[in-house]
TORDO-402136 format. One record per residue (C-alpha): residue number from 1; x, y, z. Coordinates in pm, 1 decimal. Layout:
+------+----------+----------+----------+
! resi !       xx !       yy !       zz !
+------+----------+----------+----------+
!  NUM !        X !        Y !        Z !
...
+------+----------+----------+----------+
end
This chain:
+------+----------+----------+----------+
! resi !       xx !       yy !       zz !
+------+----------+----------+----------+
!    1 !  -3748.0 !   1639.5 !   1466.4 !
!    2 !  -3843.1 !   1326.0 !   1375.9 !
!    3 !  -3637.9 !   1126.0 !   1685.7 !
!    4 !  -3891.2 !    936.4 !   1967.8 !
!    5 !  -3880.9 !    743.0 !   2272.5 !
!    6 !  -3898.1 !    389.3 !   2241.7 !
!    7 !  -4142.7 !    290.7 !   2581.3 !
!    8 !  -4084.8 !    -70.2 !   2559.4 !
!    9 !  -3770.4 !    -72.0 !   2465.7 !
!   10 !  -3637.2 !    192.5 !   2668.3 !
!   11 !  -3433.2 !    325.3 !   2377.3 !
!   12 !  -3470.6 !    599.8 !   2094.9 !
!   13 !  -3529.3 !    563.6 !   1710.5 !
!   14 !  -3542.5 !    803.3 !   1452.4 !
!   15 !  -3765.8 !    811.8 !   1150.6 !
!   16 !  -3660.2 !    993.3 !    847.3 !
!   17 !  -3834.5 !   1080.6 !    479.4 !
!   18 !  -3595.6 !   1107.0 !    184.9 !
!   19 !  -3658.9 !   1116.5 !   -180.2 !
!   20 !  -3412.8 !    823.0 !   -338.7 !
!   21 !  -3210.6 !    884.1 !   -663.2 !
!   22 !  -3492.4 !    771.1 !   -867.1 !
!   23 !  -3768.0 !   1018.5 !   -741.7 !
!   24 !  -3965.9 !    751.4 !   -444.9 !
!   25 !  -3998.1 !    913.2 !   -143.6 !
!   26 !  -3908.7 !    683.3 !    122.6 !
!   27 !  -3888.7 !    657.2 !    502.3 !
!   28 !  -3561.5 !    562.1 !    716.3 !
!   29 !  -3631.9 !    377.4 !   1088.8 !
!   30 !  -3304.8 !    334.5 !   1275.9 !
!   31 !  -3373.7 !    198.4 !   1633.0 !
!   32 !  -3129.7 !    113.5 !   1954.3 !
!   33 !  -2994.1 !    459.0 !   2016.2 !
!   34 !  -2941.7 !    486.6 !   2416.5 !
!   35 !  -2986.2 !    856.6 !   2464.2 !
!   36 !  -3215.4 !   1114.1 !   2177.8 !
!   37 !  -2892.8 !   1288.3 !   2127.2 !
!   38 !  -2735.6 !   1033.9 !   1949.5 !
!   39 !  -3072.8 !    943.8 !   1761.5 !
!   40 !  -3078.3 !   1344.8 !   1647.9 !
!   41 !  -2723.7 !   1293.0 !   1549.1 !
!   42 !  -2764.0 !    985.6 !   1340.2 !
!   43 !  -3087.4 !   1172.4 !   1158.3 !
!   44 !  -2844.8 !   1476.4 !   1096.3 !
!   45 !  -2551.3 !   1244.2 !    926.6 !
!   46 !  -2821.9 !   1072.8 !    770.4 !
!   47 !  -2977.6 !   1375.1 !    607.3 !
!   48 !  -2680.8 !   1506.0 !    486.9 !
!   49 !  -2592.4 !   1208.8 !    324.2 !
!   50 !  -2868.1 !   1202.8 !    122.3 !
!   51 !  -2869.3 !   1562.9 !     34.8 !
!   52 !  -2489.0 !   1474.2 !    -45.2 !
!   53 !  -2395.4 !   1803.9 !     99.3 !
!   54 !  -2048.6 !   1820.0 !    158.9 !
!   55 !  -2151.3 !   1987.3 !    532.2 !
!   56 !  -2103.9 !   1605.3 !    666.0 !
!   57 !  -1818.2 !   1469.6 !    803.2 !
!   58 !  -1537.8 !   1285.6 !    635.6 !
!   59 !  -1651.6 !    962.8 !    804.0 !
!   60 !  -2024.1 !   1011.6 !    666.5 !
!   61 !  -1880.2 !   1076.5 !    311.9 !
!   62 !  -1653.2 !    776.1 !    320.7 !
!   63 !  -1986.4 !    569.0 !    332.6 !
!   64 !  -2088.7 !    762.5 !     27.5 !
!   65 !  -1733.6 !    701.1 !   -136.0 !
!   66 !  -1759.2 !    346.7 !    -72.8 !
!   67 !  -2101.2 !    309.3 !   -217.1 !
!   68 !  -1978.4 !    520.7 !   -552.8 !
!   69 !  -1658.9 !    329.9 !   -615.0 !
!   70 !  -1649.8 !    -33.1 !   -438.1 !
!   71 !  -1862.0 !   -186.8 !   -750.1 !
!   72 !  -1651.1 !    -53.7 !   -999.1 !
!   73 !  -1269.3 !   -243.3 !   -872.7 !
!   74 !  -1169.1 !   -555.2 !   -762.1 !
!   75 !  -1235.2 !   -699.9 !   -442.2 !
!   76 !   -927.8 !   -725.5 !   -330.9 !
!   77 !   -834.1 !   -384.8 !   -467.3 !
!   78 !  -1144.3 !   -230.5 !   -263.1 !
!   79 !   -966.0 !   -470.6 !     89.4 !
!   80 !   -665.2 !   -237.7 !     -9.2 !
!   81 !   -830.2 !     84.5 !    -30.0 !
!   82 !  -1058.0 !      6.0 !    249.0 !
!   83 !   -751.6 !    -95.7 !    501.2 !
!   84 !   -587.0 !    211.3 !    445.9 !
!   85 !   -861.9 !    459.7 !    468.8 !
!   86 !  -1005.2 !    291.7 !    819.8 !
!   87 !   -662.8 !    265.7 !    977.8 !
!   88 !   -427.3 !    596.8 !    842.8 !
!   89 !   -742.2 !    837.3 !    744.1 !
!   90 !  -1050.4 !    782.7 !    955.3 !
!   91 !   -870.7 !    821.1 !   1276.7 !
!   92 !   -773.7 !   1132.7 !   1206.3 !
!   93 !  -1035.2 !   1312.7 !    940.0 !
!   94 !  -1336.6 !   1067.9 !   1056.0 !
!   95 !  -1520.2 !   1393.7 !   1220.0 !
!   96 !  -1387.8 !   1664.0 !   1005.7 !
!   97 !  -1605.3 !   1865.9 !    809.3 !
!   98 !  -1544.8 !   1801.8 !    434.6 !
!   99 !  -1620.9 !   2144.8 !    305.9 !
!  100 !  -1405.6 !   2294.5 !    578.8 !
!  101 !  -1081.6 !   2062.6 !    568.5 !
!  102 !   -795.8 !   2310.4 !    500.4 !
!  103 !   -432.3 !   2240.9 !    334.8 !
!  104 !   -352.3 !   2324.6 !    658.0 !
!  105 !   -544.1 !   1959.1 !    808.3 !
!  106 !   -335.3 !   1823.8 !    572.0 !
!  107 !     10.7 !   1974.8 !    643.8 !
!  108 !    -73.7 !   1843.9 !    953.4 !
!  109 !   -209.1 !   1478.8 !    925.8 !
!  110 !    117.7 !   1469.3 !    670.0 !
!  111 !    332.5 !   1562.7 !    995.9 !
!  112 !    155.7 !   1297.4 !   1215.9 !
!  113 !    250.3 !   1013.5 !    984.9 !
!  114 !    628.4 !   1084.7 !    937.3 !
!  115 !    548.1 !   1083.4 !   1356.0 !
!  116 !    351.6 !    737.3 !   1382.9 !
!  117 !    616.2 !    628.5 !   1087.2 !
!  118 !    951.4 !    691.8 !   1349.4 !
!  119 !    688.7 !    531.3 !   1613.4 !
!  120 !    634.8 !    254.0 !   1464.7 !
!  121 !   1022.3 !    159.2 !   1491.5 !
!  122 !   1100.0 !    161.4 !   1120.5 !
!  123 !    990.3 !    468.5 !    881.9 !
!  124 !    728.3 !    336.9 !    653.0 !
!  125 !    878.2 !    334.1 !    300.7 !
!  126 !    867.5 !    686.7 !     87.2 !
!  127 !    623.8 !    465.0 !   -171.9 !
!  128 !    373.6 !    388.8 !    130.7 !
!  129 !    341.3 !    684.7 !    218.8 !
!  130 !    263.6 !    827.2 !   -101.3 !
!  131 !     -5.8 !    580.0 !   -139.7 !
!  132 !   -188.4 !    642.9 !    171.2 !
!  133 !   -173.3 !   1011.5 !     66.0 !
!  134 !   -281.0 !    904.8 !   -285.6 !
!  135 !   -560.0 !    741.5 !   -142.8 !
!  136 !   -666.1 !   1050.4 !    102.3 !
!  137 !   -657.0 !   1223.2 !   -276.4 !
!  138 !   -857.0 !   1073.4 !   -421.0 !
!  139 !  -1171.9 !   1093.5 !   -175.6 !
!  140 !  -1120.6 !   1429.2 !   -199.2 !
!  141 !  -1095.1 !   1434.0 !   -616.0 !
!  142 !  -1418.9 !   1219.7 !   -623.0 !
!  143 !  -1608.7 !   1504.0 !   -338.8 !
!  144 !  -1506.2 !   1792.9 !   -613.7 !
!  145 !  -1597.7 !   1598.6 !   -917.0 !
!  146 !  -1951.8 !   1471.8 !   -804.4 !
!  147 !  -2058.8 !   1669.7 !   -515.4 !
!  148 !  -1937.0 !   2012.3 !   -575.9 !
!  149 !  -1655.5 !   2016.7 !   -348.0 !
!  150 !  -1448.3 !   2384.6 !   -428.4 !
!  151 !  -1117.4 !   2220.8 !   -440.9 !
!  152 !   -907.7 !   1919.7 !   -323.9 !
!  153 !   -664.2 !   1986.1 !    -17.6 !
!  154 !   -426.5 !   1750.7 !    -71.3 !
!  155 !   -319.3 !   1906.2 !   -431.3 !
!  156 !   -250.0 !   2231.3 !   -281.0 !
!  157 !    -86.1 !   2076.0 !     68.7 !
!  158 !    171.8 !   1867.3 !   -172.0 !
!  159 !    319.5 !   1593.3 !   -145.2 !
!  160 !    373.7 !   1367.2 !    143.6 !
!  161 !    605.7 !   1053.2 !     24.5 !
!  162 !    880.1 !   1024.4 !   -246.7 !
!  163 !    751.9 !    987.6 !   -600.4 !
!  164 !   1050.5 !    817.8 !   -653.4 !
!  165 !   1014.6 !    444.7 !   -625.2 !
!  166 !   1216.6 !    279.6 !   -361.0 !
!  167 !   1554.9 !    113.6 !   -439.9 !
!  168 !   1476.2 !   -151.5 !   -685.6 !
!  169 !   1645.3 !   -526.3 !   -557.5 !
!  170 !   1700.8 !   -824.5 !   -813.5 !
!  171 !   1912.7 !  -1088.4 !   -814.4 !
!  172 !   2174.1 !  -1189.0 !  -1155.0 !
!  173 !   2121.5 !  -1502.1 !  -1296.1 !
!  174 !   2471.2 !  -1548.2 !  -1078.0 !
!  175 !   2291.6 !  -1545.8 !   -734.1 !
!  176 !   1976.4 !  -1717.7 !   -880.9 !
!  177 !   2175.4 !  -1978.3 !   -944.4 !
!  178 !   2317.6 !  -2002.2 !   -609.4 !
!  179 !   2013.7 !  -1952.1 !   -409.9 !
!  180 !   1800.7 !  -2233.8 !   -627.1 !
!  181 !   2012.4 !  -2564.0 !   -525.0 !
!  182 !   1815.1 !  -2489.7 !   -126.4 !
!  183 !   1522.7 !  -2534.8 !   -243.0 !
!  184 !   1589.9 !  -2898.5 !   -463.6 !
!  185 !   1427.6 !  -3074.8 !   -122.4 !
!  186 !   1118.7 !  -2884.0 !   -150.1 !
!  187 !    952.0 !  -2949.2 !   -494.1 !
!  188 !    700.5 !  -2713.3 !   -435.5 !
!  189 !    930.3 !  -2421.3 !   -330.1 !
!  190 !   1165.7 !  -2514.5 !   -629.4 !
!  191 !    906.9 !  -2536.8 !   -862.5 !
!  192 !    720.8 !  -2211.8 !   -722.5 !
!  193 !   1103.5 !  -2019.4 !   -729.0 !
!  194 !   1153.9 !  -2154.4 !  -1081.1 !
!  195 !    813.3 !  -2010.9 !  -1277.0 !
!  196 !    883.5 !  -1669.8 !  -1041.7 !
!  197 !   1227.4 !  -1619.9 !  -1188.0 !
!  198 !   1213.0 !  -1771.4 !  -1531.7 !
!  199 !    876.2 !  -1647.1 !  -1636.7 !
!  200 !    832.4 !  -1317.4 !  -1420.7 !
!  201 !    458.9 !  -1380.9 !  -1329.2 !
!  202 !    327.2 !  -1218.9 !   -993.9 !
!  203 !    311.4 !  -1454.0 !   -662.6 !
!  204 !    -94.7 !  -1390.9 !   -729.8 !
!  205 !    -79.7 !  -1530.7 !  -1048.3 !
!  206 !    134.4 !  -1817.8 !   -977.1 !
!  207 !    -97.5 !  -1933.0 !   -698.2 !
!  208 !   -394.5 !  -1966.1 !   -911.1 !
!  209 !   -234.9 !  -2186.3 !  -1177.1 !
!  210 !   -442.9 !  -2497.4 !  -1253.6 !
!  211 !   -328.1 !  -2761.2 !  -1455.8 !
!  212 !   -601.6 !  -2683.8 !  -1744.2 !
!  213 !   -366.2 !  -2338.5 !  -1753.4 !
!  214 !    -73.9 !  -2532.6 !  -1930.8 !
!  215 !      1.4 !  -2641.8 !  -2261.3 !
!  216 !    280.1 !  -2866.6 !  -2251.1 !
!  217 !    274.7 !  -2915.5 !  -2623.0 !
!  218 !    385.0 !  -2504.8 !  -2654.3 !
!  219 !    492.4 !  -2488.0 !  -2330.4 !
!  220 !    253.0 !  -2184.0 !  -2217.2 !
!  221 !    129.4 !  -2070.2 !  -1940.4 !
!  222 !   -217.0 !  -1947.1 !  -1990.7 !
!  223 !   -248.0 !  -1641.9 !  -1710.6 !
!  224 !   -640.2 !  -1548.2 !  -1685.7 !
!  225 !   -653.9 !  -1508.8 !  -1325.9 !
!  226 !   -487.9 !  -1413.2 !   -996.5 !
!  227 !   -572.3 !  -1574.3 !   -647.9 !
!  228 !   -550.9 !  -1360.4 !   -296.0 !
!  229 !   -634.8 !  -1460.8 !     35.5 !
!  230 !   -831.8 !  -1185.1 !    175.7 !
!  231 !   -990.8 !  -1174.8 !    524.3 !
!  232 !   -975.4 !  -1538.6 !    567.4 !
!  233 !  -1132.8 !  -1619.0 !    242.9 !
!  234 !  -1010.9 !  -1787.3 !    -97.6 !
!  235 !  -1079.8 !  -1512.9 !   -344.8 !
!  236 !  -1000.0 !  -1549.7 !   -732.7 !
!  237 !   -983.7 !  -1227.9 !   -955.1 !
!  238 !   -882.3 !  -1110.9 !  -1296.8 !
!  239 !   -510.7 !  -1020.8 !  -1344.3 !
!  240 !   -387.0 !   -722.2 !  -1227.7 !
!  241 !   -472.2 !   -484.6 !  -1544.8 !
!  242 !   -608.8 !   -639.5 !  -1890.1 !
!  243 !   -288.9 !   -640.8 !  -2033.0 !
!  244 !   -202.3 !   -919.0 !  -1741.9 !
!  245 !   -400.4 !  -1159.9 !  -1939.4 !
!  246 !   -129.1 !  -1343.0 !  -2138.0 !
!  247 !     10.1 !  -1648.8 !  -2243.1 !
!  248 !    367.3 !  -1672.5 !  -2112.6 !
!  249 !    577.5 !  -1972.9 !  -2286.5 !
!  250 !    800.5 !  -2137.8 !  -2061.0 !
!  251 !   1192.0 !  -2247.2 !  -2116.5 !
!  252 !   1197.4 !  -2604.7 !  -2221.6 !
!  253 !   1388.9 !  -2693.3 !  -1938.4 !
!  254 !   1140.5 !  -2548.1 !  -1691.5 !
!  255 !    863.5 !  -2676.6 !  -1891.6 !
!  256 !   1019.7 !  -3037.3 !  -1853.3 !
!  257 !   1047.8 !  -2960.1 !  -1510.3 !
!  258 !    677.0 !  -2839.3 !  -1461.7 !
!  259 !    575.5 !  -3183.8 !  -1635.2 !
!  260 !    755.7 !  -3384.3 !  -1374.4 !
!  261 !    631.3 !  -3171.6 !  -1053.7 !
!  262 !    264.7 !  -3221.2 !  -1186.8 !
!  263 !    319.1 !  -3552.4 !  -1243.5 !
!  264 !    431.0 !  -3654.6 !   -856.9 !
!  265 !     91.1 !  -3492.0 !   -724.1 !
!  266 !   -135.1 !  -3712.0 !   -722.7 !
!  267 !   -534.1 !  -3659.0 !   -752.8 !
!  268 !   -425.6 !  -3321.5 !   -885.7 !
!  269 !   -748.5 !  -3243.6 !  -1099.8 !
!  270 !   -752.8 !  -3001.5 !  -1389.1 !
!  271 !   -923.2 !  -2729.0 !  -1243.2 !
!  272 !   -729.0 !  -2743.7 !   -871.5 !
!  273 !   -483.3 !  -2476.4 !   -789.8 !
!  274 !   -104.0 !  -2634.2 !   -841.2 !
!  275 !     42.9 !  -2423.9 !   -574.7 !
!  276 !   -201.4 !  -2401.2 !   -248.6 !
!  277 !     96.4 !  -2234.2 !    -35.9 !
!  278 !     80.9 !  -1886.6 !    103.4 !
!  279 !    279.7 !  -1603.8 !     68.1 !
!  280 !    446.8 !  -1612.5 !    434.5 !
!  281 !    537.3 !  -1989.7 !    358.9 !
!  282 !    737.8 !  -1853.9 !     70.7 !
!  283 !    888.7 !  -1567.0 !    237.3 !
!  284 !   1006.0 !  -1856.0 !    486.3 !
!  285 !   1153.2 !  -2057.6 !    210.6 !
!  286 !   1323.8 !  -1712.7 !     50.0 !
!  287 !   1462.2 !  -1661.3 !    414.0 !
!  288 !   1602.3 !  -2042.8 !    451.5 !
!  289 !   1773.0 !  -2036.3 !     94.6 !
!  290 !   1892.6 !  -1654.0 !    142.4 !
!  291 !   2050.1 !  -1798.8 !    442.7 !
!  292 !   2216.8 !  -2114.9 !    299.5 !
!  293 !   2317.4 !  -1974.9 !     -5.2 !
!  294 !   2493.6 !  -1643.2 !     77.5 !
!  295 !   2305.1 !  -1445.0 !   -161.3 !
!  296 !   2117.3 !  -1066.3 !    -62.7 !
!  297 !   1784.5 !  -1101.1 !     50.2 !
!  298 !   1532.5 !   -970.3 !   -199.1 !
!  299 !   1131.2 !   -960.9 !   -175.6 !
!  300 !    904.8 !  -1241.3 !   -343.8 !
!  301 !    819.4 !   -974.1 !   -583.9 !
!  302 !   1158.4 !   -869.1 !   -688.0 !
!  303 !   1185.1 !  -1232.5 !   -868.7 !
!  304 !    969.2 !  -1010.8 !  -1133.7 !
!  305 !   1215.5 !   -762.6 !  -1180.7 !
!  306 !   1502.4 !  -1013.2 !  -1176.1 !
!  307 !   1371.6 !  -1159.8 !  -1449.7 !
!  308 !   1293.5 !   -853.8 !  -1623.4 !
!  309 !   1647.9 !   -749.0 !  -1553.0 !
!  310 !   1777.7 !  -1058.9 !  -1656.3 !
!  311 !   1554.0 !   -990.1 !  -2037.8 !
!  312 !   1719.2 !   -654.4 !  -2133.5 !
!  313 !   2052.3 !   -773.0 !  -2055.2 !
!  314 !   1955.8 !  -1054.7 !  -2306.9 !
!  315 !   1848.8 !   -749.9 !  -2539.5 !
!  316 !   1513.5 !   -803.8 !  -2538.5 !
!  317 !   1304.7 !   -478.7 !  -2615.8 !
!  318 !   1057.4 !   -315.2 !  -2393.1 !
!  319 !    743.6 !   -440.2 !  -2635.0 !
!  320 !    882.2 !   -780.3 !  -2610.0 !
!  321 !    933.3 !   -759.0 !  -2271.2 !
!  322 !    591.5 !   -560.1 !  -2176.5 !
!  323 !    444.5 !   -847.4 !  -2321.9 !
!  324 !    567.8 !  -1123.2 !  -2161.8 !
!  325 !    544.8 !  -1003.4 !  -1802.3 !
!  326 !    153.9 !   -782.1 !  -1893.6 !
!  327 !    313.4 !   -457.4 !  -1865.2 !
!  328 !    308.8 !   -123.3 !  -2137.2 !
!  329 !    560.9 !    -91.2 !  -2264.2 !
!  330 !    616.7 !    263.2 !  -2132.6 !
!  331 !    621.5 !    132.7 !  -1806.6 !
!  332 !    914.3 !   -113.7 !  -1840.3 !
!  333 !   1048.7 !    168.9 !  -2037.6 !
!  334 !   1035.2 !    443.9 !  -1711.7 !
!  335 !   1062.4 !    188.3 !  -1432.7 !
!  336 !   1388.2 !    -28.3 !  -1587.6 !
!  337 !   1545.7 !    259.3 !  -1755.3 !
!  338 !   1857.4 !    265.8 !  -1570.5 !
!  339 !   1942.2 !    -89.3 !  -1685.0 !
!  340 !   1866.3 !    -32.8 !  -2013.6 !
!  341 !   2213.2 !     23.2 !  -2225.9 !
!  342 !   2284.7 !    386.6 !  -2252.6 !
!  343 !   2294.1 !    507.6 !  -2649.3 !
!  344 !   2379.4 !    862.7 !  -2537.3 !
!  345 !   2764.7 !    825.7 !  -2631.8 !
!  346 !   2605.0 !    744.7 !  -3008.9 !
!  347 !   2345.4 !   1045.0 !  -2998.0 !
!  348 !   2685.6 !   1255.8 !  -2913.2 !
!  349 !   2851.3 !   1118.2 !  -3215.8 !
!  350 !   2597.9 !   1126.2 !  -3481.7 !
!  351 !   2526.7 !   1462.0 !  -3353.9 !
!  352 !   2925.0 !   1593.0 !  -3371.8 !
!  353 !   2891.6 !   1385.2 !  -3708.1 !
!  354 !   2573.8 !   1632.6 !  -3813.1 !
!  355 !   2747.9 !   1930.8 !  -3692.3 !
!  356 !   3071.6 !   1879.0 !  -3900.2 !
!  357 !   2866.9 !   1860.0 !  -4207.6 !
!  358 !   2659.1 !   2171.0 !  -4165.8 !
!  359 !   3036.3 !   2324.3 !  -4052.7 !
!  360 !   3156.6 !   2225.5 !  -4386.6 !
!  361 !   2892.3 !   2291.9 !  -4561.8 !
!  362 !   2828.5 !   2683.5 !  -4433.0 !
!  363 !   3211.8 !   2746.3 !  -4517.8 !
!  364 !   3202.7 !   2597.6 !  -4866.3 !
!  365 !   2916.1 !   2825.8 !  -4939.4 !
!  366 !   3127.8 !   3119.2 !  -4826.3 !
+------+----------+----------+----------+
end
């Protein structure tokens, strides 16, 4: 055991051999431990981390998770990942076997989040819920795909939120209207409120907007990037998925608006970010014109799918619309099919038109 007694130091340290993952045999020190039972233990996590055996804990194979998968996503997806697993899955799996986690764990874990949920005052939404579970998943998906885990747990415990999404809000061009005229005294909540609704970018997008994104000659918006404030820090990413990176032209009227706001900021340089507001000023803004106006309250985000509403009632198609706001087509398709017009009353017809022909047809025959 290769754990010793620090004399000067009056602590323990463990010294460990490992072969890396190109071949070099190399040595581990780890110092500062107060009693040797917790240096043995470290050398013991530490071992079986290296021999990835799936005999270590869930909170010694998160480490290994982390160092598989944080290079290959965004930062600030990695902040969301990382959030969830340290505060919904680590308490509760962190010194858990992997190999010997049942469906059973799961069924159970499952049971002490609808708990924590009611706890917490107000059930966490049925889409939360199956993202945390998603996320539990998916440790478990990479431990049988790369480190010879039998099976995943979660798969066979099932499913833990609604697959459903939650009820989708928007507002009609109607309440858009109405709620707007509270923001006039606030040119850069009006201006923010305007791109959100009439060009259906995300909040991200919007607040990374510099003024060498637009081309006031075709009145585009150029999106190549997405800002997020994570952990205290200004961080600047790629859009959302590749097919975020767009051009999105704007209505002339916003466009001439846009022009105007730009032009009243002064020292506003090309590459400086047009709206440096956060997210909770503009859910204070939302909340002060929801309030003067009359109209439902709706999340930031739901300006998205207003406008997207707003598109197919103009009869734009999916493709058209995909495009503008960087989605597939397929997903506007699936998520916004219930506001799509219905052509089932002309299948029925075509069909009873079909079926009268062959009718006629079989008893001319006869």
């Amino acid at each position: 055991m290769a754990v010793y007694k620090d004399k000067n130091r009056g602590t323990w340290y463990a010294s460990v051999l490992y072969v890396d993952w190109t071949g070099k045999r190399c040595r581990k020190l780890k110092r500062g431990f107060a009693t040797k039972k917790e240096a043995q233990e470290w050398e013991i996590h530490f071992k079986l981390q290296k021999a990835s055996s799936l005999d270590m804990t869930f909170g010694d194979f998160y480490k290994i998770y982390e160092q598989d998968i944080k290079p290959k996503v965004r930062y600030n997806t990695w902040c969301s990942k990382q959030h969830i697993i340290e505060t919904k899955l680590l308490p509760y799996f962190k010194n858990l076997v992997m190999r010997d986690i049942t469906p059973r764990d799961i069924i159970q874990w499952q049971n002490s989040m609808r708990e924590a949920s009611k706890k917490n005052g107000g059930e966490y939404a049925g889409t939360y819920l199956k993202t945390v579970q998603a996320q539990l998943s998916s440790i478990f998906n990479h431990a049988v795909r790369f480190y010879q885990l039998p099976n995943n747990p979660v798969r066979i415990a099932g499913a833990l939120g609604q697959y459903d999404s939650d009820e989708m809000l928007f507002w009609t061009k109607e309440e858009y209207m109405k709620f707007i005229p509270t923001m006039a005294n606030k040119t850069y909540s009006y201006m923010a409120f305007e791109l959100l609704y009439w060009c259906g970018i995300r909040l991200g997008e919007l607040r990374a907007l510099t003024p060498a994104d637009i081309d006031f000659e075709t009145n585009t918006l150029s999106i190549t990037k997405s800002y997020q404030r994570i952990k205290g820090e200004d961080v600047i990413t790629k859009p959302k998925t590749k097919k975020s990176i767009r051009k999105v032209v704007m209505p002339d009227t916003v466009a001439k608006e846009m022009r105007d706001f730009l032009d009243s900021i002064y020292g506003l340089e090309q590459e400086d970010r047009i709206f440096p507001i956060s997210k909770s000023y503009l859910h204070h803004e939302m909340d002060r014109g929801v309030k003067e106006s009359g109209v439902k309250r709706i999340r930031i985000h739901d300006l998205r799918h207003s406008h997207v509403s707003l598109l197919i009632d103009m009869g734009f198609s999916a493709v058209a619309i995909g495009n503008r706001v960087g989605h597939e087509s397929e997903k506007i398709t699936y998520r916004y099919a219930h506001l799509f017009p219905s052509v089932q009353g002309e299948m029925a017809e075509a069909l009873d038109d079909e079926w009268k022909e062959g009718f006629n047809v079989g008893k001319e025959e006869g």
